[in-house]
N, CA, C and O atoms as a Maestro MAE file, in Angstrom:
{
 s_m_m2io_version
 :::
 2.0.0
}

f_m_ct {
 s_m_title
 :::
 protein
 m_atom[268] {
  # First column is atom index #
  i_m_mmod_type
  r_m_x_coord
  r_m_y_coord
  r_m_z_coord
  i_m_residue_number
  s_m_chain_name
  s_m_pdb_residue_name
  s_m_pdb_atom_name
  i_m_atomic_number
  :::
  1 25 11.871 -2.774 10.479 1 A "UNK " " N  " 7
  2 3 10.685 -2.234 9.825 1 A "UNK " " CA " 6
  3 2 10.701 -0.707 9.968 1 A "UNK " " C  " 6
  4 15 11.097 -0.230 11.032 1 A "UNK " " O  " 8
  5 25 10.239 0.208 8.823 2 A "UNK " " N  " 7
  6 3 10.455 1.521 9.147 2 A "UNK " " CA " 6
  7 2 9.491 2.190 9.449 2 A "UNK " " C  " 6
  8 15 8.419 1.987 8.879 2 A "UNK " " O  " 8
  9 25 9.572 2.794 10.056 3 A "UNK " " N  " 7
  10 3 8.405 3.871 10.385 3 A "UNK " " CA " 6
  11 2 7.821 4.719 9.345 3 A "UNK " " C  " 6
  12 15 6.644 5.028 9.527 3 A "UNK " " O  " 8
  13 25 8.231 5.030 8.602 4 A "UNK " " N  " 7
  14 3 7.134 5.652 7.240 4 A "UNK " " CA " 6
  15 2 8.386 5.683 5.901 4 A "UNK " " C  " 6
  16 15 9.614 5.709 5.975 4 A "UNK " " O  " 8
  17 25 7.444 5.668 4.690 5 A "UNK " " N  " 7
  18 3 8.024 5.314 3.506 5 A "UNK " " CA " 6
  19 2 8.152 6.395 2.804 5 A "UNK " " C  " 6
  20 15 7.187 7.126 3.029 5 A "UNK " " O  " 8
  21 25 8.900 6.866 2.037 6 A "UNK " " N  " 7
  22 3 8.772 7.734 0.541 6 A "UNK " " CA " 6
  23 2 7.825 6.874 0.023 6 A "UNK " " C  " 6
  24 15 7.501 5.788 0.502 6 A "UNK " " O  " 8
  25 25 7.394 7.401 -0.973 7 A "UNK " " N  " 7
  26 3 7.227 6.490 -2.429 7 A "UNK " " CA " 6
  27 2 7.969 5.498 -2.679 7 A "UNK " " C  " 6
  28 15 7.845 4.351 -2.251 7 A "UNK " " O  " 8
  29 25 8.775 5.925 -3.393 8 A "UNK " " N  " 7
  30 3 9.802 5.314 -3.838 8 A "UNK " " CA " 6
  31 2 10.082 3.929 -2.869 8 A "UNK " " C  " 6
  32 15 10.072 2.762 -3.259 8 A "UNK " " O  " 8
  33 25 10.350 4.461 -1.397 9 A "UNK " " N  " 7
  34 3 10.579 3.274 -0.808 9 A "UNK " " CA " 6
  35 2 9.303 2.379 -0.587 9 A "UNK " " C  " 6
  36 15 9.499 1.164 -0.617 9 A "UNK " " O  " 8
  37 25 8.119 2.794 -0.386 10 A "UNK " " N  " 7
  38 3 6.703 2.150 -0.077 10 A "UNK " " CA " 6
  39 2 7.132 0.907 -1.618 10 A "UNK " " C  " 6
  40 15 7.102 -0.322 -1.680 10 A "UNK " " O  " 8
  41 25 7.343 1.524 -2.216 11 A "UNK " " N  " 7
  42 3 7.511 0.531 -3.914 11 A "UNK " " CA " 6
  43 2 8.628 -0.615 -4.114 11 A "UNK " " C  " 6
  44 15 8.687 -1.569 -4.891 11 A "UNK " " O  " 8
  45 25 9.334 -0.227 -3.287 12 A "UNK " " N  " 7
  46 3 10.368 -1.125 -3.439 12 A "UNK " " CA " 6
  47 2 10.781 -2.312 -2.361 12 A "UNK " " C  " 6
  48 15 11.474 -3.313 -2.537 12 A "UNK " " O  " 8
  49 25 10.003 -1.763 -1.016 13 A "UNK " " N  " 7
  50 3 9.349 -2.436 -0.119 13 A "UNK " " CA " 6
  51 2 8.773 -3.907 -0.683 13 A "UNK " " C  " 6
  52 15 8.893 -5.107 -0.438 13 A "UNK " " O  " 8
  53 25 8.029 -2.963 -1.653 14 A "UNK " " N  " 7
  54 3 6.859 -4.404 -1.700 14 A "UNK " " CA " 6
  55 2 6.701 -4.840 -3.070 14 A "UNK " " C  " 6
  56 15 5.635 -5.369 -3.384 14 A "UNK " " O  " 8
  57 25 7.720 -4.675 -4.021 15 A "UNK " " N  " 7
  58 3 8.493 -4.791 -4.760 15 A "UNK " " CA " 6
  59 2 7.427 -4.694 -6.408 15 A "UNK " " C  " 6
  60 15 7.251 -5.570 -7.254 15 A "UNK " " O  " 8
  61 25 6.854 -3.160 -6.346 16 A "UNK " " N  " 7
  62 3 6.357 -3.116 -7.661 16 A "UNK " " CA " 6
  63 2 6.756 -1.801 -8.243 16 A "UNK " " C  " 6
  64 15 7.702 -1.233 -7.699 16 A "UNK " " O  " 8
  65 25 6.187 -1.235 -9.256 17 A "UNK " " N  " 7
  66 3 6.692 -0.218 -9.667 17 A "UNK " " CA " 6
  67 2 5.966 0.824 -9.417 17 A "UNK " " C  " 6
  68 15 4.755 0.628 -9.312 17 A "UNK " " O  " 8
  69 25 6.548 2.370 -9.232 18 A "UNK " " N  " 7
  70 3 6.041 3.315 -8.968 18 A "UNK " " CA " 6
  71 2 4.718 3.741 -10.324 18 A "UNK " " C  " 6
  72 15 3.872 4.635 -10.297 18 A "UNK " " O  " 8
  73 25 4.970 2.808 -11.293 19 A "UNK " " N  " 7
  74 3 3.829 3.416 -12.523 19 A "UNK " " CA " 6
  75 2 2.327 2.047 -11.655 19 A "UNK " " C  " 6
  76 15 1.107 2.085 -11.812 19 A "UNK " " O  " 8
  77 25 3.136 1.097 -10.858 20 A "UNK " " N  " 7
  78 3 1.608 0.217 -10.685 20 A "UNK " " CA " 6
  79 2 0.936 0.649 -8.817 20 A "UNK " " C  " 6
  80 15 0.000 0.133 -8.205 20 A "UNK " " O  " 8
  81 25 2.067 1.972 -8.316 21 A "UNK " " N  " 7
  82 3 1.368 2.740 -7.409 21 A "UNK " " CA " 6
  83 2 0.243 3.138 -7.922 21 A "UNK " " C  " 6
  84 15 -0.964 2.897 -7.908 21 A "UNK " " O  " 8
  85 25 1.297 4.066 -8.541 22 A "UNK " " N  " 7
  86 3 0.089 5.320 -9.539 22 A "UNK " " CA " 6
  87 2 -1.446 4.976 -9.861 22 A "UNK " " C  " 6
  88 15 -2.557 5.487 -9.716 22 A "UNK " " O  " 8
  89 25 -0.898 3.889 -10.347 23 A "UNK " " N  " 7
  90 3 -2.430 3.203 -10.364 23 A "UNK " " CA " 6
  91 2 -3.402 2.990 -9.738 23 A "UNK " " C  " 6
  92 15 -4.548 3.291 -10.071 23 A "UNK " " O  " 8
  93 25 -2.883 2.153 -8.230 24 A "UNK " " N  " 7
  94 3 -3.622 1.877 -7.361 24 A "UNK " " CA " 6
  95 2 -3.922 3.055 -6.906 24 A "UNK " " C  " 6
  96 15 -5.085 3.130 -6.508 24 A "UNK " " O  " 8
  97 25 -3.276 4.044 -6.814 25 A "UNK " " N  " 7
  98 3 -4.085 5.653 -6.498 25 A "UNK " " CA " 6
  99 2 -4.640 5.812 -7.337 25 A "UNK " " C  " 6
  100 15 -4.997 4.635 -7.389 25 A "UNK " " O  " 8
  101 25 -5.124 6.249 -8.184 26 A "UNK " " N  " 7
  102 3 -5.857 6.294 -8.984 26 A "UNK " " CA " 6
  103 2 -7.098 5.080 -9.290 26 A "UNK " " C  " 6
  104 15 -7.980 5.387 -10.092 26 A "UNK " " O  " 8
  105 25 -7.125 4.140 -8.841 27 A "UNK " " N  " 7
  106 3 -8.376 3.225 -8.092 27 A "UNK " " CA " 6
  107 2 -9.091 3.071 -6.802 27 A "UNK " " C  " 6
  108 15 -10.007 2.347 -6.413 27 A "UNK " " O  " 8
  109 25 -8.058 4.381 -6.056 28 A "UNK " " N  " 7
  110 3 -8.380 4.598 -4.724 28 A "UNK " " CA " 6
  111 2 -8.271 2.861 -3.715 28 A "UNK " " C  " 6
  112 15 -9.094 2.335 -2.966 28 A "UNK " " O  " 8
  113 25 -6.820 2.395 -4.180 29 A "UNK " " N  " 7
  114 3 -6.615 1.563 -3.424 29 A "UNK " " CA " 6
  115 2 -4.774 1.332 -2.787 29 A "UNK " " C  " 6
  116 15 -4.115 0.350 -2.446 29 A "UNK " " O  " 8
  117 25 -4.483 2.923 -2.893 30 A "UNK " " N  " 7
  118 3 -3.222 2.603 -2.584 30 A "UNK " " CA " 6
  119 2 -3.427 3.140 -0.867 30 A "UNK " " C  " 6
  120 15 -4.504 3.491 -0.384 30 A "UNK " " O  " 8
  121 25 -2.298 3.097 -0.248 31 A "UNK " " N  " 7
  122 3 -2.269 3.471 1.281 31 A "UNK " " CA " 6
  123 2 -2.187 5.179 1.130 31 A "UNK " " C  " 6
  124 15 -1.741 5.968 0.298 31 A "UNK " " O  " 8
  125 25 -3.091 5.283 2.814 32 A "UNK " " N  " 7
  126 3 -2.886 6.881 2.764 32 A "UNK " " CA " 6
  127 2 -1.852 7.604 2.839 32 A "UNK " " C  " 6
  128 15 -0.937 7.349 3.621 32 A "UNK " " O  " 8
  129 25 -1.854 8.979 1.740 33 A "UNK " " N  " 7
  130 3 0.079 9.629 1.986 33 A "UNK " " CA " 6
  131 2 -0.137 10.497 2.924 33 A "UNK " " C  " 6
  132 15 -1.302 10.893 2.961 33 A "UNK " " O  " 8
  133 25 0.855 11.112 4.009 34 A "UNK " " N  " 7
  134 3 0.854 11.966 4.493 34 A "UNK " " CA " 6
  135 2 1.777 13.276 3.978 34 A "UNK " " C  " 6
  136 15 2.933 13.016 3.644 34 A "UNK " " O  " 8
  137 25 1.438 14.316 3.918 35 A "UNK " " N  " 7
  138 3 2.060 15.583 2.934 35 A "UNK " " CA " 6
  139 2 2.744 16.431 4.424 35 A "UNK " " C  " 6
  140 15 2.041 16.897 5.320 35 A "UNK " " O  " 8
  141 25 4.527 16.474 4.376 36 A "UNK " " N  " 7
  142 3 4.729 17.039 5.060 36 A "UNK " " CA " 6
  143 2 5.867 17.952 4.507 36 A "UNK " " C  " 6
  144 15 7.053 17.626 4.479 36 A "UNK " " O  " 8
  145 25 5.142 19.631 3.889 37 A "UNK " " N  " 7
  146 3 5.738 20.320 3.226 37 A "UNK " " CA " 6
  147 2 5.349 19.691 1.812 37 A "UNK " " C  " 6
  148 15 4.228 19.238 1.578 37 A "UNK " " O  " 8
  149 25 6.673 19.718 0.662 38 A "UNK " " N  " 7
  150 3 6.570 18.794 -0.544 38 A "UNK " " CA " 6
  151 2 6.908 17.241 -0.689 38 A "UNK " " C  " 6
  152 15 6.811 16.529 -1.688 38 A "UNK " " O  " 8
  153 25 7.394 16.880 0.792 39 A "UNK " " N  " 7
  154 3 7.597 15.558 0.644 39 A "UNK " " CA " 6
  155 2 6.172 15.098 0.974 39 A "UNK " " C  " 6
  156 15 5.396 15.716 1.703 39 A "UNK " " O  " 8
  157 25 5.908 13.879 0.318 40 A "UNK " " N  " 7
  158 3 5.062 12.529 1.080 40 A "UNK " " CA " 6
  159 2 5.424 11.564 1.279 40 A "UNK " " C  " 6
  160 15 6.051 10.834 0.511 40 A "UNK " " O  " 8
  161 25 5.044 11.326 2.547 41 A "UNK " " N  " 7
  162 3 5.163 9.893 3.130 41 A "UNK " " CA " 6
  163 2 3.787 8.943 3.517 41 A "UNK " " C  " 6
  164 15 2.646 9.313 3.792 41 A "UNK " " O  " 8
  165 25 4.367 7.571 3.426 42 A "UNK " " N  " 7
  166 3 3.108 6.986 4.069 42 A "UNK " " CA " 6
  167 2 3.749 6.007 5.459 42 A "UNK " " C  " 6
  168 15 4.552 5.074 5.441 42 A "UNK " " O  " 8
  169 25 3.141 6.556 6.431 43 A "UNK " " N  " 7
  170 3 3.093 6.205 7.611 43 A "UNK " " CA " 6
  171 2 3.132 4.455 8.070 43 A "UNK " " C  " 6
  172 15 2.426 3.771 7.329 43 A "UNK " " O  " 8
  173 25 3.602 3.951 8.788 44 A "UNK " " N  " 7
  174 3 3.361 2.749 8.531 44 A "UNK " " CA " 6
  175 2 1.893 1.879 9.019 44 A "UNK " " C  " 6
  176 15 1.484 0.809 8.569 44 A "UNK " " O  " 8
  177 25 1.271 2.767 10.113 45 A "UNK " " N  " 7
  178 3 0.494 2.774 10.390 45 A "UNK " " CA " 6
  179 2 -0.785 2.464 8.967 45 A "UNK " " C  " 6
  180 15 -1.493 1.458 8.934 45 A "UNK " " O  " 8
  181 25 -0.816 3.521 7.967 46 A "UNK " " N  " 7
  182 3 -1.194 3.723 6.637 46 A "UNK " " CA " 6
  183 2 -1.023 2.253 5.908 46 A "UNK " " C  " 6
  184 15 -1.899 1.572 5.374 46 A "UNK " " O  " 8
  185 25 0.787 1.906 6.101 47 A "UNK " " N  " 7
  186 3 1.018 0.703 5.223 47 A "UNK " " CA " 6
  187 2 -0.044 -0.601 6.019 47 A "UNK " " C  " 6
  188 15 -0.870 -1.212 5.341 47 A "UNK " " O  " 8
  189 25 0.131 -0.855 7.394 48 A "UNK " " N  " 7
  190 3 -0.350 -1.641 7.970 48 A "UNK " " CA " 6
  191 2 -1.968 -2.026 7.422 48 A "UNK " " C  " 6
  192 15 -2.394 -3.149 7.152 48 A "UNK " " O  " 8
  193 25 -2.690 -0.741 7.359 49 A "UNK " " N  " 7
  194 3 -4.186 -0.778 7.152 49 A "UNK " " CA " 6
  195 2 -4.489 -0.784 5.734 49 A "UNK " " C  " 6
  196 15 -5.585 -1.153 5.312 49 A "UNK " " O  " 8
  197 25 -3.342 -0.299 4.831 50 A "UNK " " N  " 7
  198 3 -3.597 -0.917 3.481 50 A "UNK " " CA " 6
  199 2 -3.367 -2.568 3.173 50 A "UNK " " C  " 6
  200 15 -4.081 -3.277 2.464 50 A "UNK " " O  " 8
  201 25 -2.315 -2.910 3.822 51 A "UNK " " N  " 7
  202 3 -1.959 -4.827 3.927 51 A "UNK " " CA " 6
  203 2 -3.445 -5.206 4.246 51 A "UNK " " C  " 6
  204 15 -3.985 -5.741 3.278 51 A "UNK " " O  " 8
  205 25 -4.276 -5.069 5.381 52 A "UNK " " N  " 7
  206 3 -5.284 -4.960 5.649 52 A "UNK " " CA " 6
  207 2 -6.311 -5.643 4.729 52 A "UNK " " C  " 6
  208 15 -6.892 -6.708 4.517 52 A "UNK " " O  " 8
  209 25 -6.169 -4.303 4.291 53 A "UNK " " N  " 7
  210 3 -7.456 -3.732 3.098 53 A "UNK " " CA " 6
  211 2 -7.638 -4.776 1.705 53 A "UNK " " C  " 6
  212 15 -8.586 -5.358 1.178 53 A "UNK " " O  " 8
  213 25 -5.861 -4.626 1.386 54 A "UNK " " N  " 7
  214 3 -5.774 -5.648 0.586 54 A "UNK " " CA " 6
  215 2 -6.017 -6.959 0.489 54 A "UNK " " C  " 6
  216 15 -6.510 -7.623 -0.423 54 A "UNK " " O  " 8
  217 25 -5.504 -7.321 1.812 55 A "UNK " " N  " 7
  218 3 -6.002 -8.723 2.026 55 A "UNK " " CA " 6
  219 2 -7.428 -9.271 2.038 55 A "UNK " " C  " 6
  220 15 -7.669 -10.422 1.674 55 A "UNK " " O  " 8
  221 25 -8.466 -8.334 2.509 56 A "UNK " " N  " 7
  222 3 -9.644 -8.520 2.642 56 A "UNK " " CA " 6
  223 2 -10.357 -8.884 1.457 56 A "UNK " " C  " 6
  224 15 -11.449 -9.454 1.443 56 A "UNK " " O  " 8
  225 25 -9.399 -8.374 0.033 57 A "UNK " " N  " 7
  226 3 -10.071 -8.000 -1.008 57 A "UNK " " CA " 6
  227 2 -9.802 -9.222 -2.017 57 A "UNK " " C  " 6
  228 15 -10.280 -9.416 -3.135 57 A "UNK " " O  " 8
  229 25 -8.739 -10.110 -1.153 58 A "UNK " " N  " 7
  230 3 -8.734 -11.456 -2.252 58 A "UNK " " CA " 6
  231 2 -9.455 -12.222 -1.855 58 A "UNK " " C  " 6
  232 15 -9.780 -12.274 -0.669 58 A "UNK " " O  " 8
  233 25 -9.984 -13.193 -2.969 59 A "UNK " " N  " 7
  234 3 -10.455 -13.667 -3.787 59 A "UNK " " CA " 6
  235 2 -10.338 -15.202 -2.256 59 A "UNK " " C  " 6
  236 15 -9.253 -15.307 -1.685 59 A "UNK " " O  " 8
  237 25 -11.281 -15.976 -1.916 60 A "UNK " " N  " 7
  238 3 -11.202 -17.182 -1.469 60 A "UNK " " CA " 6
  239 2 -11.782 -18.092 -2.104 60 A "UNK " " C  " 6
  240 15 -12.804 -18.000 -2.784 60 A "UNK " " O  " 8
  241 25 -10.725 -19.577 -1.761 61 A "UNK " " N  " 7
  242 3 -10.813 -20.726 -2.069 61 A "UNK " " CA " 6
  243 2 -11.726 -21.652 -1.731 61 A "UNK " " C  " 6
  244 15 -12.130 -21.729 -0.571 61 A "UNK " " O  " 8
  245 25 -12.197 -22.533 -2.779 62 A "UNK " " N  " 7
  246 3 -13.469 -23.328 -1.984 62 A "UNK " " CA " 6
  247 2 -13.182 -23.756 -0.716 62 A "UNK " " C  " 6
  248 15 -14.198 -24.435 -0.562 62 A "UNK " " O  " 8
  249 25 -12.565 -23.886 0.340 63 A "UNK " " N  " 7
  250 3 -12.579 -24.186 1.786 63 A "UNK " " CA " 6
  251 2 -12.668 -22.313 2.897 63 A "UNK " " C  " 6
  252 15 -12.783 -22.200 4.117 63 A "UNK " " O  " 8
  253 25 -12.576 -21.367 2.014 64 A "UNK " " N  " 7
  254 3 -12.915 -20.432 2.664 64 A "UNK " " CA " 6
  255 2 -11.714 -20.093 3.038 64 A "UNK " " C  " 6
  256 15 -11.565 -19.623 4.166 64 A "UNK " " O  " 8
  257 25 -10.661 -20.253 2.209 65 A "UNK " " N  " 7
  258 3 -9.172 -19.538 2.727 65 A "UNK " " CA " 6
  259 2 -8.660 -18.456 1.657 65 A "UNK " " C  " 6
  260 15 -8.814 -18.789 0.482 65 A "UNK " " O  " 8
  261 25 -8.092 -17.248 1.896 66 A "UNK " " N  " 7
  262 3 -7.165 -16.759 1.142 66 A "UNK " " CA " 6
  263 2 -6.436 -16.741 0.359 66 A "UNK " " C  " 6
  264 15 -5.370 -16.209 0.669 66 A "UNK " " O  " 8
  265 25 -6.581 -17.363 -1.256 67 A "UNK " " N  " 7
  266 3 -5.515 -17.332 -1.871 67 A "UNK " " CA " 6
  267 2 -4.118 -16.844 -1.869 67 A "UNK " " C  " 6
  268 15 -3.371 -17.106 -2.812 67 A "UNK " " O  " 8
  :::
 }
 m_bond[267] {
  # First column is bond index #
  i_m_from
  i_m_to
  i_m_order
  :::
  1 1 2 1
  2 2 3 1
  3 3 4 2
  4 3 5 1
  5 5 6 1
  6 6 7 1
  7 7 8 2
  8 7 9 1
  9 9 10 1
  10 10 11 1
  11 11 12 2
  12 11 13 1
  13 13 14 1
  14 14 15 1
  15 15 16 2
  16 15 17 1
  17 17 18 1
  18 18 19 1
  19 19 20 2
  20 19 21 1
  21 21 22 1
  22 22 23 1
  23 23 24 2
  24 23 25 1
  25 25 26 1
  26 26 27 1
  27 27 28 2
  28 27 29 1
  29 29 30 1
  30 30 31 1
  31 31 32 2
  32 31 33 1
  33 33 34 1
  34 34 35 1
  35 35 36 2
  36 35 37 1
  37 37 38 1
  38 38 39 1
  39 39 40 2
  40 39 41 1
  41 41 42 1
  42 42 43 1
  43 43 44 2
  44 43 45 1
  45 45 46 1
  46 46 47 1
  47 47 48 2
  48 47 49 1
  49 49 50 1
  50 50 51 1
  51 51 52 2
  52 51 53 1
  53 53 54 1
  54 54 55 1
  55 55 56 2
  56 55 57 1
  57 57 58 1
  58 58 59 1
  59 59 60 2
  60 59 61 1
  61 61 62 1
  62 62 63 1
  63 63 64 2
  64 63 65 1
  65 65 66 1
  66 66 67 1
  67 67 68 2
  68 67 69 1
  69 69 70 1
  70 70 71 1
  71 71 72 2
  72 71 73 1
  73 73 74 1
  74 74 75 1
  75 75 76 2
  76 75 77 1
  77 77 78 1
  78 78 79 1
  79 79 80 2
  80 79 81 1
  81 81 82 1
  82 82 83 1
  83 83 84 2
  84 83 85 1
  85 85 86 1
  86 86 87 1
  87 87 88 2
  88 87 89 1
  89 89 90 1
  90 90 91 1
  91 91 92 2
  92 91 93 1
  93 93 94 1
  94 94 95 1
  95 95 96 2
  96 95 97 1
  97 97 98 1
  98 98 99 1
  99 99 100 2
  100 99 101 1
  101 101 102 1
  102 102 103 1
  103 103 104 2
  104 103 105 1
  105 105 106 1
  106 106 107 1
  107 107 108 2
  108 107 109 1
  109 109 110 1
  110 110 111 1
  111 111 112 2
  112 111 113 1
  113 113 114 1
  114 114 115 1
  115 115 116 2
  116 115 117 1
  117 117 118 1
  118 118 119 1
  119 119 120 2
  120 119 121 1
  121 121 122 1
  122 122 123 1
  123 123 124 2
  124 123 125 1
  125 125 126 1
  126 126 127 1
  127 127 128 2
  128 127 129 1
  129 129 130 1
  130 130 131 1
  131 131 132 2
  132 131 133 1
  133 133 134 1
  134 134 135 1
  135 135 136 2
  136 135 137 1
  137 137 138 1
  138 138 139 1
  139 139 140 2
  140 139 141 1
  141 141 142 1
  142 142 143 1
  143 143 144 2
  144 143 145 1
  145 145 146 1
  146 146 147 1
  147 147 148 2
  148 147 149 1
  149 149 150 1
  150 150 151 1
  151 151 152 2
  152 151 153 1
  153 153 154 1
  154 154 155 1
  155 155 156 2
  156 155 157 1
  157 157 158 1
  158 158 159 1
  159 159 160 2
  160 159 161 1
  161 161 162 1
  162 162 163 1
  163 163 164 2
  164 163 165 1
  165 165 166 1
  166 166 167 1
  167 167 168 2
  168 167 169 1
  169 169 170 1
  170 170 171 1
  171 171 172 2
  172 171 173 1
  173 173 174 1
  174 174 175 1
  175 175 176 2
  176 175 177 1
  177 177 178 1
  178 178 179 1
  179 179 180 2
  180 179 181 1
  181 181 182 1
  182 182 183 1
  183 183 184 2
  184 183 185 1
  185 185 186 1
  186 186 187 1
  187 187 188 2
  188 187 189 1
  189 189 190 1
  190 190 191 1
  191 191 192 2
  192 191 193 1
  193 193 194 1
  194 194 195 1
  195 195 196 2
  196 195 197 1
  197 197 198 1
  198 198 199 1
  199 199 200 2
  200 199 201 1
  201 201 202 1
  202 202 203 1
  203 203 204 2
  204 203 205 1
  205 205 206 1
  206 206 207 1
  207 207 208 2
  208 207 209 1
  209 209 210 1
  210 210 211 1
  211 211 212 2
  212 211 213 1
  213 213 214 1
  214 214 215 1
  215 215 216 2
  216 215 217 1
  217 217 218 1
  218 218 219 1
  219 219 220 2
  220 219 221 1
  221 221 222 1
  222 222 223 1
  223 223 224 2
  224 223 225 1
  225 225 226 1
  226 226 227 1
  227 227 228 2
  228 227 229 1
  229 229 230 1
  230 230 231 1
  231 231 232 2
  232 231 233 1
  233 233 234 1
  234 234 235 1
  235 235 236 2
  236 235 237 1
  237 237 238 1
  238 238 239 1
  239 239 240 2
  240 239 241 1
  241 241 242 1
  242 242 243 1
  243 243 244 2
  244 243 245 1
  245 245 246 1
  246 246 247 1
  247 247 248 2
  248 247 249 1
  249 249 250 1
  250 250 251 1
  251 251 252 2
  252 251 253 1
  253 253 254 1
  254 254 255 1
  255 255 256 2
  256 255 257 1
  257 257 258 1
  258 258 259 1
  259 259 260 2
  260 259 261 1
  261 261 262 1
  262 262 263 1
  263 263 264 2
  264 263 265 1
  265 265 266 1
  266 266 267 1
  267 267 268 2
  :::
 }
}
């Protein structure tokens, strides 16, 4: 597991495209970047609490489980 992502790698990680990042930034639901110089990274710490976030946000099944 790595300790922090490019872009690029955060995307390919978790296997979508950098245009359906974009997005989720722009819905204010992607993980936080950290800006060091012109690169960004996101921390995994960041990735961890976005898995999180996300998860919280689906949708449950009539017995009260997680899709």
């Amino acid at each position: 597991m790595q300790t922090s992502y490019t872009i690029p790698e955060f995307c390919a990680a978790y296997h979508f495209s950098r245009v359906y990042y974009y997005t989720l930034k722009a819905q204010g639901k992607a993980p936080k970047e950290m800006r060091l110089g012109r690169r960004v990274v996101i921390t995994r710490a960041c990735v961890e609490e976005w898995e999180a976030k996300m998860l919280a946000e689906q949708p449950l099944d009539r017995e009260g489980h997680q899709q």
